[in-house]
N, C-alpha and C positions, 0 to 999 in steps of 0.2 A: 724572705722566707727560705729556711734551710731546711733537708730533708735527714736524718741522721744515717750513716750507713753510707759507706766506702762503695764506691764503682771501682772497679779497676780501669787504671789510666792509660794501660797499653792499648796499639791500637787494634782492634778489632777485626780477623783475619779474614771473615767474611759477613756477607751484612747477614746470614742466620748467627751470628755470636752475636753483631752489632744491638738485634732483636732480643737475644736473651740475655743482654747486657740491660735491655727496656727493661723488661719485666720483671730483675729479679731487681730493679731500684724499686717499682712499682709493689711488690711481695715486701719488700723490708718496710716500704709506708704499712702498709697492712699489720706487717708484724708486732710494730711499733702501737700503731695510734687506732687498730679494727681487733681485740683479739677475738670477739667474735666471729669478726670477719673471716679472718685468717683460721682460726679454727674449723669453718665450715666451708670454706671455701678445698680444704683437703677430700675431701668427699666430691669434688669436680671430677673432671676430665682434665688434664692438664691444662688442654686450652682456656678452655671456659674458667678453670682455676686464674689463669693468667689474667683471662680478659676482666672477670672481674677484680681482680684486684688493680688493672689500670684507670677501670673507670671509677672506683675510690679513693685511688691515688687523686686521679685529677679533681672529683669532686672537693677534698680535703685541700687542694691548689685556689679552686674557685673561693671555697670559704675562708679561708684566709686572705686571700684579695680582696675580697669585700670588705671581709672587717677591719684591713687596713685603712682604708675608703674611710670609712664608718668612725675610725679611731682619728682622722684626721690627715691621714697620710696621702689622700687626694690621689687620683688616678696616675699620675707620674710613678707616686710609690707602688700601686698594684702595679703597674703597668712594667716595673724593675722587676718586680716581683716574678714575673710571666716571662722577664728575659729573653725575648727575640726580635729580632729587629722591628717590623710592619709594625709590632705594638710599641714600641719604645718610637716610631717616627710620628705616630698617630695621637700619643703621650704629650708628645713633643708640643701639639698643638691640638688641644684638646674643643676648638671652637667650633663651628660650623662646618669646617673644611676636612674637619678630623670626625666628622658623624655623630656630634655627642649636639643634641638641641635643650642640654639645662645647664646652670652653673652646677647642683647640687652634686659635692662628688659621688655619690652613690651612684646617682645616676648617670653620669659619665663613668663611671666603672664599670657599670654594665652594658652599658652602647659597646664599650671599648671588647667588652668578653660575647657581645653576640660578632664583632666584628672579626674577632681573634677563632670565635666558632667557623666561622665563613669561610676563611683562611686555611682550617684546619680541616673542613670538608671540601672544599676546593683542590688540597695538597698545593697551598700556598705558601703553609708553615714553612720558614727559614730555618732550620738548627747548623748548629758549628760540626763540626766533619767528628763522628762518634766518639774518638779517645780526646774531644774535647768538652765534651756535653757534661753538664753539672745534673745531679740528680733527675731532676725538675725539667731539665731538658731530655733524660732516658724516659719520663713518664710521658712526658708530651709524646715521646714518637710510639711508645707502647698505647697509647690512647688510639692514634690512628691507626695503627694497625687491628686492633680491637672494634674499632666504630667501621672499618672497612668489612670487617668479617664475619659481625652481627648485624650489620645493618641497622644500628640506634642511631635513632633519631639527633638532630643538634637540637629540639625542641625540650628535650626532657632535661638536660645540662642548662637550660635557659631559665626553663621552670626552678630548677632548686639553686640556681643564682640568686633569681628573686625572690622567694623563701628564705636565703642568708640576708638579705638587703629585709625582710620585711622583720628577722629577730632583733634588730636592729634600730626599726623607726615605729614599732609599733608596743608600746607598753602594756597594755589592755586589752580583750577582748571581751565583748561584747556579751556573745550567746553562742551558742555550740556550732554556729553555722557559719561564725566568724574565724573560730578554732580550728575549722574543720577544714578551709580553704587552706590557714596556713600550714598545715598538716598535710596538706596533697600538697604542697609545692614543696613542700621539706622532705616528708617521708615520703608521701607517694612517689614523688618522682623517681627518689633514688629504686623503690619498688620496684617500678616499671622501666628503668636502668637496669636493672637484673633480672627480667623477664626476659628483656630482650637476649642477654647474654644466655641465659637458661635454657631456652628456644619455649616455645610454648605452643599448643596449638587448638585455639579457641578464639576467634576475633573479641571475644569481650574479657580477655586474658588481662589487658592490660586497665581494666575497669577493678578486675580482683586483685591485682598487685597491689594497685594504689590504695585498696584498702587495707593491705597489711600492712602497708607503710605507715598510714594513718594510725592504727593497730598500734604499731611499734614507735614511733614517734609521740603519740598520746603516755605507752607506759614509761618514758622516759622525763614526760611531764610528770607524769605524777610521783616518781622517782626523786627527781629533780625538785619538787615544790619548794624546798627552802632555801636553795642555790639560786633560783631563778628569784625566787622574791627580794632578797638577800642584793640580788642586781638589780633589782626596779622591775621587774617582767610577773606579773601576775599572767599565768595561763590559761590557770582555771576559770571558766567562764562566768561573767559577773552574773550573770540569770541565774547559775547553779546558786554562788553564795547567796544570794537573795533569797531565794526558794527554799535554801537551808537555814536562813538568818545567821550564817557566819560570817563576820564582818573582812576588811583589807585588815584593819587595824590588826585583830584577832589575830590573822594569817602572818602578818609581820613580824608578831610577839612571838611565834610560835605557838599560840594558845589549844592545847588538844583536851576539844567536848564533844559530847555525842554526838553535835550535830554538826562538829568536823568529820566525826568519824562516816555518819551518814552520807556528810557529799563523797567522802572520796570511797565510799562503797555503792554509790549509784556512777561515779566516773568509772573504779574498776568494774563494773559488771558493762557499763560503754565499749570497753576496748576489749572485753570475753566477748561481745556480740561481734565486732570486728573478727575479731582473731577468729569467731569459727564462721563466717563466711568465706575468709580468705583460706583455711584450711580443708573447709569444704569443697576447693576447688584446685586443688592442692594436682589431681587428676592432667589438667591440662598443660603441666610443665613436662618436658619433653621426658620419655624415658631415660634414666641413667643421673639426673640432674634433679631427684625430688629429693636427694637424703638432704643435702645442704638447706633450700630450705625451710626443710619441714624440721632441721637442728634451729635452727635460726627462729623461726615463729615459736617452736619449745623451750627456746633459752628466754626470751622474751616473755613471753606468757607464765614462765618460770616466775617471773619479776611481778607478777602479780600475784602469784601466790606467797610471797616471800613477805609483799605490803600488807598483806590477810594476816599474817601469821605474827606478823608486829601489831596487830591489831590497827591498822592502819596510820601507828605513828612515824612519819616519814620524819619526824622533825630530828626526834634525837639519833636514827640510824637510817643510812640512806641505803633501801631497799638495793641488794646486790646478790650475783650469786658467783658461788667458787669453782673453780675449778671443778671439784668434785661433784658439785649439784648439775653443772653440766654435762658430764659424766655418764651421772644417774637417771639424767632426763634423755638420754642419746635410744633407750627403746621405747620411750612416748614416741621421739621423734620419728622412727624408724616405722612405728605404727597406723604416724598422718603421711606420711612418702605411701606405703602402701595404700 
């Protein structure tokens, strides 16, 4: 796994360069592969700008090691991928002794990133001396110092590990209560990954992130519908198609009838009930840190007006918005911040 975007290879005069040598590898993943991201993450604090974009960095690290896993590349190759010693010795020997209790690489990919978690809350993490660090090596040490300074959990990086491992091994869902698990471990978690960085102050803070994750990970499904089919991953809940009498077949063809158009007008009105509980409490994130994102749930929720507006044919135009439409929605956004 390679990150695009030059570090300078001089060596680093003191370890605060060493530090903003982390961060601006961590801001170039962002720039690259979040432009959401990175667009509302300008509306931070520098800090909190930084910290979030390290723990996206890494998050985009973890996803990619799993789907190496997942593609066949078995834990040795996540585990090259992660590049530091403990994990390449642990790689090495991936049986009983090395903490992994399944042959399946997935799951040994993930023994191997709660172990590498350990490590890295511990300050056990190994890296090579700064003007020799590869990208991926400035993101790891911009993670710790980020996860030191917010205080986030290693619980919440564990949860959206398995969330990449379950896009992976699960084709189908069920009922909306099936959907909805894997939507907290993907979306919620990273939510509640930015809660933490945001500051927040409401003990049940971290109950309404997760649903704007959910929020925003569900309008990505429905964005996504013929991409994902197209892979073999039906999202949509098979209880929904039932109930609307649209078939897999149907969905596969692209076939758009009214009573396509029906389910995915009772999914988008699913993820406006999300979206305005989690904006209802919009309140609890720390003074100075609500424009970002109260932009973020506006760009997003954007994306449901955009699916309205094509009359809910995702098939022949995949719901998106431009530049300028985020723009224009920047005093919606300014409007849920207050």
């Amino acid at each position: 796994m390679r990150y695009d975007g030059a570090v300078a290879p001089r060596a680093p005069k003191s370890a605060d360069e060493a530090d903003s040598l982390a961060f601006r590898a961590a801001r170039l993943v962002c720039r690259r592969h979040a432009e959401d991201l990175h667009f509302a993450a300008v509306f931070l604090p520098p800090a909190k700008r930084d910290a979030a974009c390290a723990v996206y960095a890494f998050c985009r690290m973890i996803r990619e090691v799993v789907r190496s896993a997942g593609a066949g590349g078995g834990p040795r190759s996540a585990a090259e991928q992660l590049r530091h010693r403990p994990l390449a010795a642990v790689a090495a020997n991936p049986g009983p002794s090395g903490g992994c209790c399944t042959s399946h690489p997935l799951d040994q990919c993930l023994s191997l990133i709660r172990e590498r978690m350990d490590d890295l809350y511990a300050r056990r993490m190994e890296l090579p001396a700064p003007q020799g660090r590869s990208p991926e090596h400035h993101v790891l040490h911009a993670l710790s110092l980020s996860v030191a300074r917010f205080q986030i959990p290693p619980e919440y990086f564990l949860e959206f590990a398995e969330g990449c491992a379950t896009e992976l091994t699960v084709p189908r869902y069920a009922t909306w209560g099936a959907l909805e698990r894997y939507c907290l471990r993907s979306g919620g978690s990273l939510a509640k990954l930015a809660a933490c960085v945001l500051g927040v102050t409401h003990s049940d803070a971290g109950v309404t992130a997760a649903k704007a994750g959910v929020a925003i990970r569900l309008t990505r499904i429905l964005c996504d519908v013929k991409a994902d089919v197209a892979a073999g991953t039906v999202y949509l809940p098979l209880e929904d198609l039932a109930n609307f009498r649209y078939t897999e077949r149907e969905l596969a063809a692209g076939v758009m009838t009214d009573r396509f158009r029906d389910l995915m007008r009772f999914e988008v009105e699913r993820a406006r009930r999300l979206y305005r509980e989690a904006t209802d409490r919009l309140r609890w994130v720390a003074m100075g840190s609500r424009f970002a994102p109260a932009a973020v749930l506006a760009w997003y929720s954007g994306l449901l007006d955009d699916v309205e507006r094509q009359r809910y044919d995702v098939f022949s135009r995949r719901p998106a918005l431009t530049g300028g439409d985020r723009l224009r929605r920047l005093p919606f956004a300014w409007r849920l911040a207050r």
